[in-house]
C-alpha positions as CSV (number, residue, x, y, z in Angstrom):
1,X,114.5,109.5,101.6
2,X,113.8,113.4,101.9
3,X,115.2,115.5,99.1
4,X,115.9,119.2,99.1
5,X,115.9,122.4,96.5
6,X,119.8,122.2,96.9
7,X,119.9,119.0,95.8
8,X,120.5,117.6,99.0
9,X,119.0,114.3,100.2
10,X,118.6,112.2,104.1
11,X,117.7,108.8,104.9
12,X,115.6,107.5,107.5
13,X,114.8,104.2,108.6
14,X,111.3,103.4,110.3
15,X,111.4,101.2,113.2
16,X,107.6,101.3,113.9
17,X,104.6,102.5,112.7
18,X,102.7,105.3,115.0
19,X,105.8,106.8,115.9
20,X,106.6,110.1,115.1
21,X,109.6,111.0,113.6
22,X,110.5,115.0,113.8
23,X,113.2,115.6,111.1
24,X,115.1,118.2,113.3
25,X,117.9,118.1,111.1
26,X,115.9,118.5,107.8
27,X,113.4,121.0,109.5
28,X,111.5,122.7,106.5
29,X,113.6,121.4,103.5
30,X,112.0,118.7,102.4
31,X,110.1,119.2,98.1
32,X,109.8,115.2,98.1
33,X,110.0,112.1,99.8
34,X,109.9,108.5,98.9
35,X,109.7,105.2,100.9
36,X,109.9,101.3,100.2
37,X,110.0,98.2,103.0
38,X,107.3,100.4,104.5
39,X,104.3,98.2,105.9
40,X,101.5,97.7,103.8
41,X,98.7,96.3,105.9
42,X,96.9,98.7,107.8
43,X,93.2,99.9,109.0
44,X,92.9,102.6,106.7
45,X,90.8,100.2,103.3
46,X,93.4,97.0,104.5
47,X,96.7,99.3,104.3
48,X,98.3,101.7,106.1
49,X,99.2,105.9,105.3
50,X,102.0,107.5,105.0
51,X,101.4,110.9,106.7
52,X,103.6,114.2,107.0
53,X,103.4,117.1,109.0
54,X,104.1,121.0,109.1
55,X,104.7,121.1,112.7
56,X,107.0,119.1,115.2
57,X,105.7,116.2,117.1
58,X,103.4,115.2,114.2
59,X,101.1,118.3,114.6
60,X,99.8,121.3,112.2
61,X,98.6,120.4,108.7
62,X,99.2,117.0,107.5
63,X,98.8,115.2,104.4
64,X,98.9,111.6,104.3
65,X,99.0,108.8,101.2
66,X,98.3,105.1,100.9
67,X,101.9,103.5,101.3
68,X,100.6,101.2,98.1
69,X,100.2,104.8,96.2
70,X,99.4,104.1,92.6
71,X,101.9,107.1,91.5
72,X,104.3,106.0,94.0
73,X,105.2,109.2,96.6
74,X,104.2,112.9,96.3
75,X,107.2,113.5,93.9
76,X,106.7,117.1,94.6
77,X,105.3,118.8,98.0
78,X,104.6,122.2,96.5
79,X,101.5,120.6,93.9
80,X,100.4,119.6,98.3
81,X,101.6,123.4,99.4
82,X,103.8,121.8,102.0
83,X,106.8,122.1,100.1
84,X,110.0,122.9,102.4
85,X,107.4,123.1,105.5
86,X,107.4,119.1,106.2
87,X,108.8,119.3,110.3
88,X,107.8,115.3,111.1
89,X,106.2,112.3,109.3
90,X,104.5,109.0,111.0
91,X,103.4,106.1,109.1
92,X,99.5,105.4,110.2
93,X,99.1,101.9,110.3
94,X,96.4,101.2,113.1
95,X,95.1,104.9,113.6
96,X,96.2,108.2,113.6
97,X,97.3,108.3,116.9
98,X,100.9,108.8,117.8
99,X,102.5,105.9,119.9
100,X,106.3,107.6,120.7
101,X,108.2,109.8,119.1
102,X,111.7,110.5,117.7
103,X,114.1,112.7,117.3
104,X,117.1,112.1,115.4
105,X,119.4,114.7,115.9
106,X,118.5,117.8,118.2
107,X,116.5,120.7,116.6
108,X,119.2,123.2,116.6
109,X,121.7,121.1,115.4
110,X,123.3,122.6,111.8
111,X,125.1,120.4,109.2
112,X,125.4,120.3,105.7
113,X,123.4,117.2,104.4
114,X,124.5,116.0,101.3
């Protein structure tokens, strides 16, 4: 779930890991995001990353954290300086490479998410 400085909030649900997601819709908005029935196991020390990007197709700085996080999810992306510049995410479960992509609602789409 990706929540925005307006309060605003979207839900995404993973259907593999290694695919990239590009958020389109929620472009540069996201200042947190947090996950659960994500999996666990992975190559990275036995589990698998969460990892988000600044750039579409899973490109351009990324910062990544242990699904099992001790804190739970970066509550806050500007302590990461990625706040409202997240453009997709991919959970890394047997590398870093991306598998597929996706692409939820076309970039230029504009809605109000609430």
């Amino acid at each position: 779930m990706w929540h925005d400085d307006s309060g605003g909030k979207y839900t995404y649900y993973l259907g593999q890991p290694q695919q990239c997601i590009n958020l389109s819709c929620y472009n540069d908005r996201a200042t947190s995001a947090k996950w659960s029935d994500i999996v666990k196991w992975g190559a990275f020390d036995g589990n698998s990353r969460i990892a988000f990007y600044t750039d579409a197709d899973c490109k351009g700085t990324v910062r990544d954290w242990d699904i099992k996080h001790p804190n739970g999810y970066p509550g806050n992306f500007f302590l990461d300086d990625i706040d409202n510049k997240i453009s997709s995410f991919m959970i890394w479960q047997f590398s870093k490479d991306v598998w597929g992509t996706s692409l939820p609602c076309p970039w230029d789409f504009k809605c109000c998410l609430g």
